[in-house]
C-alpha positions in Angstrom: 78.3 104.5 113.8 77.3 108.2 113.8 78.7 108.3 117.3 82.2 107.8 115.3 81.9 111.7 113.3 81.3 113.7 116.5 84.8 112.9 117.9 86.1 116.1 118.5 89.9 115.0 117.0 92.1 117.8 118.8 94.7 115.2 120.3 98.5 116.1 119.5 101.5 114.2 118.8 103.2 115.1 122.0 99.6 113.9 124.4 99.5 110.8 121.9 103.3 109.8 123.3 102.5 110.8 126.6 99.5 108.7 127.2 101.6 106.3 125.5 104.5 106.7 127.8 102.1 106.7 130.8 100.8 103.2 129.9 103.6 101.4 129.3 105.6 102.7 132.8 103.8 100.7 135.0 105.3 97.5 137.7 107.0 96.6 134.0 110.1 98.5 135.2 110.4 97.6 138.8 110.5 93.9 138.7 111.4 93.7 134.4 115.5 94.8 135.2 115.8 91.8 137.6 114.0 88.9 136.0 115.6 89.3 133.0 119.3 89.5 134.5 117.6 86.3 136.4 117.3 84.7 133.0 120.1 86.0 130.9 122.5 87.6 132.8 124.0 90.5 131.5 122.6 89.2 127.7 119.3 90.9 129.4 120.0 94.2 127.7 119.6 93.0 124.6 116.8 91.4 125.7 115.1 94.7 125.9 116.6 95.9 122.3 115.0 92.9 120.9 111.3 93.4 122.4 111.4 96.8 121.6 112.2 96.3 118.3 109.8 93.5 118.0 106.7 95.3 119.9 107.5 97.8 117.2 106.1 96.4 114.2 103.6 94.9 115.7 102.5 98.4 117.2 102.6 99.9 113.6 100.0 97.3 112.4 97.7 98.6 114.8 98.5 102.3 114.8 96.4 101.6 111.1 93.7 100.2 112.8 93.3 101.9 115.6 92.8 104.9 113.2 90.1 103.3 111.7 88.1 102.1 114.0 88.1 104.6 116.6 85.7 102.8 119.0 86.0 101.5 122.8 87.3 98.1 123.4 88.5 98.9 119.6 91.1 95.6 120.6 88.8 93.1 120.7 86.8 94.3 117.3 89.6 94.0 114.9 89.6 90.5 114.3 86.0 90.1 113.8 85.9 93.4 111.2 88.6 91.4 108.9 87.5 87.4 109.5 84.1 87.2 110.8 83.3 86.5 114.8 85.4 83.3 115.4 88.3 84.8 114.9 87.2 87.9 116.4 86.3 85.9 119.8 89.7 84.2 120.2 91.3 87.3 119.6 89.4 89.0 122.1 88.9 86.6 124.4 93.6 86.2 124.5 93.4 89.9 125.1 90.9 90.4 127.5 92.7 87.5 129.4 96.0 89.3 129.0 94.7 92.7 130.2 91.9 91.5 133.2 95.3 90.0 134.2 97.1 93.2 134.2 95.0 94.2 137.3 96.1 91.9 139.9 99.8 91.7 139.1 99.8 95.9 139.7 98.7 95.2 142.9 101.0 92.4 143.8 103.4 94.8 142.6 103.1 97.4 145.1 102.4 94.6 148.2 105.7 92.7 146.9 107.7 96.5 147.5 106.0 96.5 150.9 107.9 93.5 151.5 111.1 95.2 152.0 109.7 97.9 154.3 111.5 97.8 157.7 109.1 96.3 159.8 108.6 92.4 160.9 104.7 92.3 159.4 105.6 93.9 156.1 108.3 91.5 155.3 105.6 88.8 156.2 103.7 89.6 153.1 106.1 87.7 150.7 107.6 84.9 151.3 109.2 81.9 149.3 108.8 84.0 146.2 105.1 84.6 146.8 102.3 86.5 148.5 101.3 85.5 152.0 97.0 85.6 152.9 97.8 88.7 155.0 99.8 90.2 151.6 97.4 88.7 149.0 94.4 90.7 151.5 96.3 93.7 151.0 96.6 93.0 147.2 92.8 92.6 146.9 91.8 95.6 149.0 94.0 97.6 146.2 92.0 95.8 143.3 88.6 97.2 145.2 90.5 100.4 145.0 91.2 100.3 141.1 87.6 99.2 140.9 85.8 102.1 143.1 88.0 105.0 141.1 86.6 103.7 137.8 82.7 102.7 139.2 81.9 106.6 139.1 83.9 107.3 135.7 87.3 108.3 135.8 87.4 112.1 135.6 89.2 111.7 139.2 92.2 110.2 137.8 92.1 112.0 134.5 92.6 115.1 136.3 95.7 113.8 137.8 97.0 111.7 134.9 99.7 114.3 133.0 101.3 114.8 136.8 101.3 111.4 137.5 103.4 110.2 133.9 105.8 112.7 134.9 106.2 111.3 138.2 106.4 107.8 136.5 108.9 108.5 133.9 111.3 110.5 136.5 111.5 108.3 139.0 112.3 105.4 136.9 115.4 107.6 135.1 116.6 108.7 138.5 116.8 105.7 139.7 118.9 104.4 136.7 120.8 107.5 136.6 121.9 107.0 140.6 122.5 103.3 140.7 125.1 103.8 137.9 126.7 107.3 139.5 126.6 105.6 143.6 129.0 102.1 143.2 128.9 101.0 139.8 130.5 97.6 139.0 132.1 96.4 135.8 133.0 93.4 136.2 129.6 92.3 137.2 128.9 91.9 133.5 131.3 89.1 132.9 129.2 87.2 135.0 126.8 84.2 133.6 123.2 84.2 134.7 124.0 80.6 136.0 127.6 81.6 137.4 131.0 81.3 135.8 131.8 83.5 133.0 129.1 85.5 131.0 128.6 83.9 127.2 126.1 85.6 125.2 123.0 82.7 125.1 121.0 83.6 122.5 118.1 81.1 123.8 118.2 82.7 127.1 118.1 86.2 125.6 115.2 85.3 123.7 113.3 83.8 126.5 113.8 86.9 128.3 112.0 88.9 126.0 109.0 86.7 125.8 108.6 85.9 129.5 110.8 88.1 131.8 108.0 90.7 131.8 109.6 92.9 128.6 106.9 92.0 126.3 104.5 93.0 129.7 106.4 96.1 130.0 105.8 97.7 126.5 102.2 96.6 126.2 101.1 100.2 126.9 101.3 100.8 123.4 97.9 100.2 122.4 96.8 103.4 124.4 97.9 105.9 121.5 96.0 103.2 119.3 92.7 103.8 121.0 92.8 107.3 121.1 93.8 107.4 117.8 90.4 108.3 116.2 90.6 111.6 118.0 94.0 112.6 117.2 94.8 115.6 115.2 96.8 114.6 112.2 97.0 111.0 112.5 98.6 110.1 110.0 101.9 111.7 111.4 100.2 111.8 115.7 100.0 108.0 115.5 103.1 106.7 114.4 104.9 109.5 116.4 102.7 108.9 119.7 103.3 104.5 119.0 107.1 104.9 118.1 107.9 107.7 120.1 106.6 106.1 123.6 108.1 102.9 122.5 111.4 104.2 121.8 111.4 107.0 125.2 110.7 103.1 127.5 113.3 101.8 125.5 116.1 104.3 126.5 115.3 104.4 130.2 114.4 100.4 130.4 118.3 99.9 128.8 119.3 102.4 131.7 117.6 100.6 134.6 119.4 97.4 133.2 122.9 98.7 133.1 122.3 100.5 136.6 120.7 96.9 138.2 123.6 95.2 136.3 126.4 97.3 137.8 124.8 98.1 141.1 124.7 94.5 142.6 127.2 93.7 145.1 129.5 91.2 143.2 129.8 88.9 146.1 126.0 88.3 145.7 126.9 86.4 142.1 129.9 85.0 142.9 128.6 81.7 143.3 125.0 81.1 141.8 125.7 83.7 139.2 122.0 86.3 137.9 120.0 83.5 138.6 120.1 82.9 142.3 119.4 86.6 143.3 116.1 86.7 145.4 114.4 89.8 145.9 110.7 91.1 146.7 111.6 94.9 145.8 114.8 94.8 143.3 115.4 98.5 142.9 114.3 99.4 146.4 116.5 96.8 148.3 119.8 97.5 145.8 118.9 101.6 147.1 118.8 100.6 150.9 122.2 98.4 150.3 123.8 101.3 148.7 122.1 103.8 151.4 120.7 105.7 149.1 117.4 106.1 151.5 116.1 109.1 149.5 116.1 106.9 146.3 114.5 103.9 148.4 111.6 106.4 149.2 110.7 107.4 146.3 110.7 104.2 145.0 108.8 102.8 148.1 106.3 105.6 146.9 106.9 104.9 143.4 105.4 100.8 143.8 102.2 102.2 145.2 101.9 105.8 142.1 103.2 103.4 139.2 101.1 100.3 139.2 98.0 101.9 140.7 97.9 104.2 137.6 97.9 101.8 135.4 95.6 99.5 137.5 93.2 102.2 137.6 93.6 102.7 134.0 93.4 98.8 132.8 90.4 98.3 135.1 88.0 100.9 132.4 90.2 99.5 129.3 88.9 95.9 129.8 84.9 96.7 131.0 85.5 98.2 127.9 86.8 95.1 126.0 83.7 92.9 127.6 81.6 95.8 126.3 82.9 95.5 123.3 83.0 91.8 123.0 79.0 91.8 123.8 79.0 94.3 120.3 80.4 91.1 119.1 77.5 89.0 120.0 79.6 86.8 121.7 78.7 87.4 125.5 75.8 88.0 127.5 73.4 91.4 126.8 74.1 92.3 130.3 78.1 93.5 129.8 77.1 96.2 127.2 75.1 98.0 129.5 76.7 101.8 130.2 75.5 103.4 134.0 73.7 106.3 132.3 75.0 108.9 134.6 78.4 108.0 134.7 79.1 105.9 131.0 81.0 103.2 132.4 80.1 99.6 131.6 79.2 98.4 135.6 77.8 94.5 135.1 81.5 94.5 133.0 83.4 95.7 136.1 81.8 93.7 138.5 83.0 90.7 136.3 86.4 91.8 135.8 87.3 92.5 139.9 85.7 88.7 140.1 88.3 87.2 137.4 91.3 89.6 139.1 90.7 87.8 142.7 91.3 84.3 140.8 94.1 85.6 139.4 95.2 86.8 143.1 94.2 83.8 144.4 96.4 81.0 141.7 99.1 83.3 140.6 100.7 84.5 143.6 103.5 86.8 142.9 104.9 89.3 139.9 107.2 87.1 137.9 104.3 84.4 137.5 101.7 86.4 136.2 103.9 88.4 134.4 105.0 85.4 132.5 101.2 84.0 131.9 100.0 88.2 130.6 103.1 88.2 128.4 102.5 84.5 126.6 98.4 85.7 126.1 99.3 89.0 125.3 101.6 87.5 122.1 98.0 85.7 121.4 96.2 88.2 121.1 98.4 90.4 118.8 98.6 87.7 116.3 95.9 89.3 114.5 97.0 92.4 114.3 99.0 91.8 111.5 96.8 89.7 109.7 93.9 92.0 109.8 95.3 95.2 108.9 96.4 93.4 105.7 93.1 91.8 104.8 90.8 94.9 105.4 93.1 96.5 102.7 91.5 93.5 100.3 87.9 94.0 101.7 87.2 97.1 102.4 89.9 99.3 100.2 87.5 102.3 100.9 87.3 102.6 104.3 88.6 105.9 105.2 92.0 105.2 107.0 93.3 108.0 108.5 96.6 106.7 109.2 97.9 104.0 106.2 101.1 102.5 106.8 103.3 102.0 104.2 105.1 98.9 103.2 102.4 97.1 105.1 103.0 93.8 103.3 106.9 93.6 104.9 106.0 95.0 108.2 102.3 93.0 108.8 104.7 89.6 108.3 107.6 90.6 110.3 105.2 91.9 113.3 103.0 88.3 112.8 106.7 86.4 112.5 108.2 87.9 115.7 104.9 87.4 117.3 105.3 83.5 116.0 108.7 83.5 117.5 107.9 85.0 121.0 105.1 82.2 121.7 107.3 79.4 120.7 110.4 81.5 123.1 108.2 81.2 126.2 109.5 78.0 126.5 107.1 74.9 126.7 104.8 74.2 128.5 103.8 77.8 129.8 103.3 78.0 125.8 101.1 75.1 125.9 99.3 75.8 129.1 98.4 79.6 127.7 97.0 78.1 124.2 94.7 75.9 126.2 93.2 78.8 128.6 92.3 80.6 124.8 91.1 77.3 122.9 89.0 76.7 126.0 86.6 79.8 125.8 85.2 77.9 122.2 82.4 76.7 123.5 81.1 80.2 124.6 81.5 81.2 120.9 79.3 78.1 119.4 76.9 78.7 122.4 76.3 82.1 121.1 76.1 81.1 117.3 73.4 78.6 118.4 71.4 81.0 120.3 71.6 83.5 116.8 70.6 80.1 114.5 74.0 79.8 112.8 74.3 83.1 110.7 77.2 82.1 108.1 78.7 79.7 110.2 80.5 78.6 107.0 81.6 82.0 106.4 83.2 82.5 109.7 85.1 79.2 110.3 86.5 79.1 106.9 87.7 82.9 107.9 89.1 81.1 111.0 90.3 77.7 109.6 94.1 79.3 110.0 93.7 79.8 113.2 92.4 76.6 114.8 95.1 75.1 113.0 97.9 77.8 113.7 97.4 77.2 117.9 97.9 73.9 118.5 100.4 73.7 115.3 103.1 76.6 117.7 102.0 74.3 121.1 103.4 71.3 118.7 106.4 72.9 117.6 107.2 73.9 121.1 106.5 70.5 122.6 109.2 69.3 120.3 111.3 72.1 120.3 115.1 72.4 121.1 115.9 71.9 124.8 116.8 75.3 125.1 112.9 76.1 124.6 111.9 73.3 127.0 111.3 71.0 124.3 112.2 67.3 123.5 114.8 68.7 121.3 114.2 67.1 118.3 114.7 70.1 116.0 118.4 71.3 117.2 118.4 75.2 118.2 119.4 77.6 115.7 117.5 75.3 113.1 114.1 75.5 115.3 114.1 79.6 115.1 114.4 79.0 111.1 111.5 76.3 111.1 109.1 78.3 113.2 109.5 81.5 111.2 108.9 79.8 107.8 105.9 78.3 109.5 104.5 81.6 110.8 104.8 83.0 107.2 103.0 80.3 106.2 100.5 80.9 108.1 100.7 84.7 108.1 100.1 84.4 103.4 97.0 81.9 104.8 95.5 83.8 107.2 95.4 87.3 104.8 94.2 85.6 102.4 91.0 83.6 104.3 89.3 86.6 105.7 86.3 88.0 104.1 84.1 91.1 103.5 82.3 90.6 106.7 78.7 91.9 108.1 80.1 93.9 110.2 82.7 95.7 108.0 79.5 95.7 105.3 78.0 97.7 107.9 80.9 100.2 108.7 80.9 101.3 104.9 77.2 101.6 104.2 77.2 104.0 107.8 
């Protein structure tokens, strides 16, 4: 771990939140405003209060960690520092699955914005609420792009990263900032998602949050987290970078929902309320209706800048997640090799622009894949929480360079929201999402076979919480109140109660099972 003291740690508070900032503006914004009010109606803006607020805590618990373990693919090691490699795998395996997925749904982000462009074979490339061939081509071609920036390094776009988080955060506040000054519209928010007068649904709202592409859009906050090893000061850098990005999106994700809100023409709600508006390119075409044709450019410009950055960005965090899940010893020798010239992680890559093209290929528009990142995304911050709270047990002495205080309170609210989110995704999308991680098992016991079964005991009574806690959640949903596409036999209201006493359950369990692992032995003795 010597590679771990020569970090030069000259990164400030203000390049912390920007990097932050940067990560978390990506297609989020451009499609987020719209699928929300599709699902809530005007109830959409607290929609985005709610996930911020949530994502918060959660983002606290690994501002600590990240800290700690300054490392690459630092995401993916957590798990298996606190409660040996089986929880370690299903944590890393849910968030490499949520970020490998972040690729293609940039790039069917910028084709979908092509589909308003004013010509006959660009509004060819989405149709019936998904990519065409000729637009899923074009979606793959920008994947190879993504993938060629990163295969020699990514000095190129590290050069141009500060202009291009300027360029991301302006546009998006313009845009708010013009919709609301051109043709606003009041009474638009008396309107329900489904028609008919707007009622505040809490269900809806919380649905929202969990699958509208809000929980999507904030998921940039782990950036400040894996830089934080090199920050100056982090004990003040991190929770400033991590709260300060967080709470900048916040303010101009609220605006883009009160100027999408009031911008919409009210005849288009009239009769199928929030719900029945269709649109490839929300912001874009709302610009065009309004003729605001400078805003519509930049914005046309905006679907190809945004989502590419953080393409191009997300394509080097997750060769560096498979890199890091290989330290694990939990997949093949071959993904922790680094190009000696250029210190990327190349047999990684080459796997990840593989698993994006069946991505492309099943999920074939933004609100799909948004919804499947968001549910495996919650999965894979479940440990967060739960970590953070057991390495304070087992390994007291590890230098932590950020500590958060009051981490009892905040680690079981962030692992009680995250609880709540899985179970507001609505079955069976919940269910479906569980599966995809409980799948990967056999790759773990593979790999403990192949080592001869080195404290297999160990490691699955450190994970005995969480083979239970998965299919326990997919139950709960299955059963759930109506208004979370369950049978309803636990009335709503009473549901949100049952599942949060669970999760704390299971939050007190899972602190207390982990254990003072191998590899956390070998962080202390280095």
């Amino acid at each position: 771990m010597s590679d771990h003291h020569a970090i030069r740690r000259d990164v400030g508070p203000w390049a912390l939140m920007l990097t932050g900032l940067g990560s978390i503006i990506g297609s989020g914004w451009l499609f987020g405003a719209w699928h929300a009010a599709q699902l809530a109606g005007p109830g959409a803006i607290w929609a985005w209060l709610i996930g911020a607020a949530v994502i918060m805590t959660i983002a606290l618990t690994y501002s600590e960690l990240g800290a700690m373990f300054p490392e690459s693919g630092g995401m993916v090691r957590y798990g298996h520092y606190s409660h040996g490699s089986l929880v370690g795998f299903i944590a890393a395996w849910a968030n490499w699955i949520a970020i490998v997925s972040v690729i293609p749904v940039e790039a069917e982000a910028s084709v979908q914005y092509m589909a308003s462009w004013p010509w006959e074979w660009a509004q060819g490339l989405f149709v019936n609420h998904e990519l065409t061939p000729p637009g899923l081509l074009i979606a793959a071609v920008l994947v190879v792009v993504y993938f060629l920036v990163n295969y020699w390094s990514v000095k190129l776009f590290a050069k141009t990263n500060s202009a291009i988080t300027l360029f991301k955060l302006v546009v998006p506040a313009a845009t708010a900032i013009a919709l609301i000054a051109t043709d606003f519209h009041p009474e638009n928010f008396q309107v329900g998602a489904n028609g008919g007068t707007h009622a505040v649904s809490l269900s809806a709202i919380l649905t929202a949050v969990a699958i509208s592409g809000i929980v999507f859009s904030f998921n940039g906050f782990q950036s400040p987290v894996n830089l934080a090893g090199e920050a100056r000061n982090p004990g003040r850098s991190v929770p400033f970078g991590v709260l300060g990005s967080i709470a900048l999106a916040t303010v101009v994700y609220v605006l883009l929902q009160v100027g999408f809100l009031g911008a919409v023409n009210p005849a288009a709600i009239a009769e199928h309320g929030w719900a029945g508006l269709s649109y490839s390119s929300p912001f874009a075409q709302l610009a065009l209706a309004l003729n605001l044709n400078w805003l519509a450019l930049l914005l046309y410009a905006d679907a190809f800048v945004s989502p590419s950055g953080t393409g191009i960005t997300y394509t080097a965090t997750t060769a560096r997640m498979l890199y890091g899940m290989e330290r694990n010893g939990t997949m093949p020798k071959v993904l922790g090799r680094v190009h000696p010239v250029y210190g990327v992680p190349r047999p990684a890559m080459w796997v990840n622009l593989v698993v994006s093209f069946v991505f492309l290929f099943f999920f074939r528009g933004w609100a799909t894949l948004a919804a499947v990142i968001s549910v495996a995304t919650i999965i894979s911050y479940l440990t967060g929480p739960i970590s953070v709270a057991t390495l304070r047990r087992t390994a007291p002495h590890l230098h932590r360079p950020f500590r958060l205080r009051a981490l009892t309170p905040v680690a079981l609210l962030a692992f009680v929201f995250s609880t709540e989110l899985l179970y507001w995704a609505k079955w069976p999308l919940t269910g479906e999402i569980i599966l995809l991680v409980v799948a990967a098992l056999p790759i773990w016991f593979y790999y403990q076979a192949r080592a001869g079964w080195p404290d297999i005991l160990r490691h699955l009574r450190g994970a005995w919480w969480l083979i239970a806690y998965l299919p326990v959640i997919a139950v709960l949903s299955y059963v759930g109140s109506t208004e979370f596409g369950g049978l309803g036999w636990m009335p709503f209201g009473w549901d949100l109660v049952i599942v949060g006493v669970i999760g704390a359950a299971f939050y007190f369990w899972g602190a207390s099972a982990g254990w003072r692992t191998p590899a956390v032995e070998a962080m202390t003795q280095s």
